[in-house]
C-alpha positions in Angstrom: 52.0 -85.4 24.1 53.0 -84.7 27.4 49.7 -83.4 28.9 47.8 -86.6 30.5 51.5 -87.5 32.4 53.0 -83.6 33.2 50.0 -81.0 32.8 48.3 -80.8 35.7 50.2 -83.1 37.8 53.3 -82.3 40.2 56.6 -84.1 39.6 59.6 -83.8 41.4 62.8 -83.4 39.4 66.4 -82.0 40.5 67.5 -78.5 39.5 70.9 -77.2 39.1 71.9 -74.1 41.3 74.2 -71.4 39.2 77.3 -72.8 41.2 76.5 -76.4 39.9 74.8 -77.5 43.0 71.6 -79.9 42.1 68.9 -79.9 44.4 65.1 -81.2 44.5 62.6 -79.1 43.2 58.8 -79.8 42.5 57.5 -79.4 39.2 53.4 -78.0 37.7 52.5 -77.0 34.8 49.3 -75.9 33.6 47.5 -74.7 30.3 46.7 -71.3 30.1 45.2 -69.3 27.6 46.0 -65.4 26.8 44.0 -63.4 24.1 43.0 -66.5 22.5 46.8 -68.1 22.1 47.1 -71.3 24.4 50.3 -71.4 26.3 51.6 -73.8 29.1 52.9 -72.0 32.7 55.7 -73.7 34.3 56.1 -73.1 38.4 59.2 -74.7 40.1 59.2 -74.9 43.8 62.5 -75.3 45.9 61.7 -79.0 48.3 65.0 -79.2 49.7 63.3 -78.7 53.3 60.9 -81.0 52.8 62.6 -83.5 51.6 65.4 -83.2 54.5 62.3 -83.3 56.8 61.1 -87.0 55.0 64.4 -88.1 54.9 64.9 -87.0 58.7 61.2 -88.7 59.8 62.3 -91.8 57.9 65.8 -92.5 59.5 64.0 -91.9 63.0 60.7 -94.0 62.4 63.6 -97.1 61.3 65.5 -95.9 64.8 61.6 -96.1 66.9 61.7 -99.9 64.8 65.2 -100.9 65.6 64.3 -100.0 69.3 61.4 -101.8 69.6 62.4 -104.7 68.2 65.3 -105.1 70.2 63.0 -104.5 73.3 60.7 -107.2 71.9 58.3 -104.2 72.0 55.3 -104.2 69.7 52.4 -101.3 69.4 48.7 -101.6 68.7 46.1 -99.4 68.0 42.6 -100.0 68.7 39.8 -98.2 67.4 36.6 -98.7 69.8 33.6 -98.0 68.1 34.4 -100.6 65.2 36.3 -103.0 67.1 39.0 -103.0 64.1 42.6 -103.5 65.3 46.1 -102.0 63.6 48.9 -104.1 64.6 52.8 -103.4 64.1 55.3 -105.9 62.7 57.1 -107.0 66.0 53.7 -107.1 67.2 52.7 -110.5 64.8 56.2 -111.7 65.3 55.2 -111.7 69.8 52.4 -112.9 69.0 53.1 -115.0 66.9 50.5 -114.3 63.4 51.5 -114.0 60.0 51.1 -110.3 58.6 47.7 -110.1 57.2 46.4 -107.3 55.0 42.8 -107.8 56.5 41.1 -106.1 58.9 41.9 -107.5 62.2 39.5 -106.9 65.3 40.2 -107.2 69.0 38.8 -110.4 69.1 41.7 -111.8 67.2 44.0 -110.9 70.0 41.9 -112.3 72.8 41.6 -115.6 71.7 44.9 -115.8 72.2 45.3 -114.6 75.9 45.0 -117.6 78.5 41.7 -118.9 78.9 42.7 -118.0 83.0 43.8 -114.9 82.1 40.9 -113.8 80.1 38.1 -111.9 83.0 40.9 -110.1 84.6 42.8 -108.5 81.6 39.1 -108.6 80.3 38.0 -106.6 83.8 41.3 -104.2 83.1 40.5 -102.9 79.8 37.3 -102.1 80.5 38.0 -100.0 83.5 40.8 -98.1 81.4 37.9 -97.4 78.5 35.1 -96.5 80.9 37.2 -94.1 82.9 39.5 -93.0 80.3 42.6 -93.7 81.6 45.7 -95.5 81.1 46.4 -99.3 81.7 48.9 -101.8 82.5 48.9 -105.6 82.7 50.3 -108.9 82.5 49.3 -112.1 81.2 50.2 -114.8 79.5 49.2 -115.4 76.2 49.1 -118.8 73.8 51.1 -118.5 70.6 49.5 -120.4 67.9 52.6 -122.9 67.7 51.5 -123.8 71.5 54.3 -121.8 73.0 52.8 -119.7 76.4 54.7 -116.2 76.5 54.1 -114.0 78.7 52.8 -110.4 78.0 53.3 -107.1 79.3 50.6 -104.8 78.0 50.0 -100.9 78.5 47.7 -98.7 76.9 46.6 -95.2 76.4 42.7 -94.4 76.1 42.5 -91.4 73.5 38.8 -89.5 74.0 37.4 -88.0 71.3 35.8 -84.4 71.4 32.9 -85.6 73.1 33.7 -86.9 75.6 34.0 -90.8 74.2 36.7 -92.8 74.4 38.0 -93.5 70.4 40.7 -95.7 70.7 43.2 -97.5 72.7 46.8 -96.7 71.7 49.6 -98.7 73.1 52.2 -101.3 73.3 52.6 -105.0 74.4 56.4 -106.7 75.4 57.2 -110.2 75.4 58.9 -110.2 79.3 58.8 -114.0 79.4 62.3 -114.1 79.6 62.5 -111.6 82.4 60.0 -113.5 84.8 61.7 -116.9 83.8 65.6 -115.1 85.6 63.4 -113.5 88.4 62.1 -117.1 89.2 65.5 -118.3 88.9 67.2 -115.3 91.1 63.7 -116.3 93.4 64.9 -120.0 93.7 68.6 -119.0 94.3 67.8 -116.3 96.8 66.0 -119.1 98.5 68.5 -121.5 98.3 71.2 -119.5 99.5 68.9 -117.9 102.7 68.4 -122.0 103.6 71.9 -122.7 102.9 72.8 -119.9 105.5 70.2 -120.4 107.7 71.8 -124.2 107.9 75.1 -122.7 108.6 73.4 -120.5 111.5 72.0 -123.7 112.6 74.9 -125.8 112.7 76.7 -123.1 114.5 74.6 -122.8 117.3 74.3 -126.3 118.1 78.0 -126.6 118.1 78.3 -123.2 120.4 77.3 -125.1 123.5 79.8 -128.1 122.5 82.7 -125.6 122.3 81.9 -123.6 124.7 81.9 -126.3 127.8 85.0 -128.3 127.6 86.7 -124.6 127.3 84.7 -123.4 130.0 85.6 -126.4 132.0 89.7 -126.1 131.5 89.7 -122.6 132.3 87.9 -123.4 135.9 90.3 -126.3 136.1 93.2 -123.5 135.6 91.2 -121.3 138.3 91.0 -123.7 140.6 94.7 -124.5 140.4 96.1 -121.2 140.9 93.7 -121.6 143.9 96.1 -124.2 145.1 100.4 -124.4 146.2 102.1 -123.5 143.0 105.5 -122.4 142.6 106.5 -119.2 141.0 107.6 -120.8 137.3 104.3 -123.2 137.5 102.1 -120.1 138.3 103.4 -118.3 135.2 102.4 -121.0 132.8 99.2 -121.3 134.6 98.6 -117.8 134.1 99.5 -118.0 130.5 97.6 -121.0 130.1 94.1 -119.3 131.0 94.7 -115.5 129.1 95.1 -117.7 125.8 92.2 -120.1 126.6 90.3 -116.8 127.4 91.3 -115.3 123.8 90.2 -118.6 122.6 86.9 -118.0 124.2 86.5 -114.9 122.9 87.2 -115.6 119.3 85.0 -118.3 120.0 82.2 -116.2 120.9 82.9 -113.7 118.2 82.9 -116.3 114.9 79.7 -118.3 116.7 77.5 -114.9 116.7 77.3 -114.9 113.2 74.1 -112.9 112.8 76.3 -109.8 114.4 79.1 -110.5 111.8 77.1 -110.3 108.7 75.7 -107.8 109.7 78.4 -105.4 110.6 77.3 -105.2 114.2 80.0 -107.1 115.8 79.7 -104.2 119.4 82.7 -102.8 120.6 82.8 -102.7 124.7 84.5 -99.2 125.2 86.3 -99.0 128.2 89.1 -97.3 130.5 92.3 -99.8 129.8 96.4 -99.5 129.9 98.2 -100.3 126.7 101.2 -100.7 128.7 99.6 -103.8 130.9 98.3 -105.4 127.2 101.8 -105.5 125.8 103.0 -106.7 128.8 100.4 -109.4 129.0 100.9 -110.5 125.1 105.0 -110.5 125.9 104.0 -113.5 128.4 101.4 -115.5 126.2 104.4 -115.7 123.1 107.4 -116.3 125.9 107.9 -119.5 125.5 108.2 -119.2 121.5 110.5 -116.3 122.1 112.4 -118.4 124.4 112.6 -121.1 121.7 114.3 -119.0 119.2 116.0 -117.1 121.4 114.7 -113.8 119.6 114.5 -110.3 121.5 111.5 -108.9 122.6 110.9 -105.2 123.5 108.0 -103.2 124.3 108.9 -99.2 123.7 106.3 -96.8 125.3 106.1 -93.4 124.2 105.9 -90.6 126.8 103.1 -88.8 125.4 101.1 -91.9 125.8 98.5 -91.2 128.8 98.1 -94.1 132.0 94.6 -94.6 130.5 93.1 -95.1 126.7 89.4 -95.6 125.9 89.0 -98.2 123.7 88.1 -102.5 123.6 90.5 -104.0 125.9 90.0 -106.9 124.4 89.9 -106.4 120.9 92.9 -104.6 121.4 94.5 -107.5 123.1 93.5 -109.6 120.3 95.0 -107.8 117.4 98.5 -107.3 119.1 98.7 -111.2 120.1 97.8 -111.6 116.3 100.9 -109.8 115.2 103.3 -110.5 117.9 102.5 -114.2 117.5 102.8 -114.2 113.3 106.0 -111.3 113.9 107.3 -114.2 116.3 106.5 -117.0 113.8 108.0 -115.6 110.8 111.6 -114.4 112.8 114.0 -116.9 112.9 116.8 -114.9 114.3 117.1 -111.2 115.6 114.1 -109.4 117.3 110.2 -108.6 118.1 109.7 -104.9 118.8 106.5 -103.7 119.9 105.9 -99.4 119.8 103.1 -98.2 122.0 102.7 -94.6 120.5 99.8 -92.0 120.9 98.6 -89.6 118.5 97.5 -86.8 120.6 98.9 -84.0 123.2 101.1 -85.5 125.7 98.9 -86.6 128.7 95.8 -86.3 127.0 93.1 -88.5 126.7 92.1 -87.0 123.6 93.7 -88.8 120.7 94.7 -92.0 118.9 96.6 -95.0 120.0 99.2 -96.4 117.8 100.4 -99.5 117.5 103.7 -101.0 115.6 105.1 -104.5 116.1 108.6 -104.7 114.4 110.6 -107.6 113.2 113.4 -109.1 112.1 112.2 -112.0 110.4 111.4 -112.4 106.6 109.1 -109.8 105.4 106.7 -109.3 102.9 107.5 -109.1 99.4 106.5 -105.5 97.5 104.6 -107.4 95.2 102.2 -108.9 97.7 102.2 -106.0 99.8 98.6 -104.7 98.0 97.3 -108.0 99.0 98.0 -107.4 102.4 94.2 -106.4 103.8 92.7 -109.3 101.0 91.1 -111.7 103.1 92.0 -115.5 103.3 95.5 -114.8 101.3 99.2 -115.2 102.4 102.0 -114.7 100.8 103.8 -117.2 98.4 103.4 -120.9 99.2 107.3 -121.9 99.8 107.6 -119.3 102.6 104.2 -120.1 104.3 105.3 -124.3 104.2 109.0 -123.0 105.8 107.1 -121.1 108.7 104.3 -123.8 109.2 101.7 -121.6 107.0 
């Protein structure tokens, strides 16, 4: 009864190892015939590596699908001499087709692809196929619902033993998406080089309008220590042009903005005295010191050498900056300002350090990691006390 579904067929059944274990074996049987008595020979083969193998081939042809879908990634394969087209699933679903069981040609495909597009991915193919070599290009392409996508397409030609190409393996990628936020990063790029180009602009023409009525006070202040001044009179002139020429300086420095983006803001390394910097910054914040009545010292270390080679002028800048907010933010007490000098005594071989030390109101530890943060101070109801 059993010989049109078992004899001669193979079936694959699950056998039980002596310890219990069940695993797949593959089951034949044929007739055979022995001194005239008809019998029926059984063969079991052991499949457990084959069918590991299956199940192994399986779980990674569903990971290659996973993957390609997610990547909108669909493959193709082409077969030249008949013109006859294998598409896969994510393939129809980019271009937008129902699965069809038919035979589907190349033809199919291109009457999809722009109708501007058509010669050069046309011109493209060709090439690839006539000098057997691999391809890549992008077009867009016209979904039957009259949505325009647009396509990435590669392909491999495969020859066959003669010499001829056979068929065009490969893969095509909905990347409309992509080109859409690179036109979008395009038009922002652009907007923002304008915008900054504007501000470039705008700070150029207003150079010249800063620039001249400074210029013009600081040859007014030239021109009256030129005449009789007394000794207290000279003094505030004095102090009057070093801070205009700080303020012409800075000026300089935030109006070349090209060097400032672009990290190139030039030191002008020179031969300069600490000593006479400190003692130049003591006179631009006396009359605030004087105000409070605060303490100001200027503590030079011996090793420091007469000379240092660095920017005068930078230099000056930085210590006015903290003398004038250590001076701003003391009330009562003292401003302290350490010259120091990292280096053998008397040499010119080393660093300069600087420390300006106050009495006045701190910083908190908690803002103390926010110190080198730019455009921050510390907490709003001690900036309003000291004026910001």
């Amino acid at each position: 009864t059993g010989v049109g579904k078992v004899v001669g067929n193979r079936i694959e059944i699950e056998a039980l190892h002596a310890d219990g274990t069940v695993f797949p074996v593959e089951l034949s049987i044929a007739p055979v015939e022995v001194e005239g008595v008809g019998y029926f020979a059984a063969y079991l083969r052991d499949i457990s590596d084959r069918i590991r193998a299956k199940s192994e081939l399986e779980r990674n042809e569903n990971i290659l699908a996973t993957a390609m879908d997610l990547a909108h990634l669909g493959s193709f394969e082409w077969e030249v001499a008949t013109n006859h087209v294998v598409w896969s699933d994510q393939t129809f679903r980019i271009i937008g087709l129902e699965k069809t069981e038919g035979r589907i040609s190349f033809e199919t495909y291109w009457e999809l692809v722009h109708p501007d597009d058509r010669e050069m991915v046309r011109r493209v193919i060709d090439n690839a196929v006539e000098r057997r070599e691999d391809y890549d290009v992008e077009h867009r392409l016209i979904r039957p619902d009259g949505k325009v996508r647009i396509i990435a397409g590669r392909g491999r030609v495969q020859v066959a033993s003669g010499g001829r190409a056979e068929r065009v393996v490969g893969t095509i990628q909905d990347v409309t998406a992509e080109r859409q936020h690179e036109v979008e990063l395009k038009g922002a790029k652009e907007a923002a080089e304008s915008a900054n180009s504007a501000k470039s602009e705008f700070l150029a023409t207003i150079s010249h309008e800063i620039r001249t009525p400074l210029n013009g006070v600081l040859g007014t202040l030239n021109l009256l220590e030129d005449t009789t001044l007394g000794s207290e009179q000279r003094r505030y002139s004095s102090i009057a042009r070093a801070s205009g020429e700080i303020l012409l300086t800075l000026i300089n420095d935030i109006l070349d903005w090209s060097k400032i983006e672009a990290g190139e803001l030039r030191l002008e390394m020179s031969l300069m005295d600490p000593r006479s910097i400190a003692v130049g910054v003591t006179e631009l914040v006396r009359p605030d010191l004087d105000k409070k009545g605060l303490l100001y010292e200027v503590n030079v270390s011996p090793d420091l050498p007469e000379g240092v080679v660095s920017d005068e002028s930078r230099i000056r800048q930085i210590l006015l900056n903290l003398v004038s907010n250590a001076v701003k933010f003391t009330d009562r007490g003292s401003v302290q300002v350490r010259l120091g000098w990292d280096g053998e005594q008397g040499s010119p071989d080393g660093m300069l350090l600087i420390d300006v030390i106050d009495t006045g109101i701190g910083i908190p530890q908690n803002q103390i990691p926010r110190l080198f943060e730019r455009f921050t101070q510390v907490e709003s109801a001690r900036k309003r006390r000291h004026g910001g």
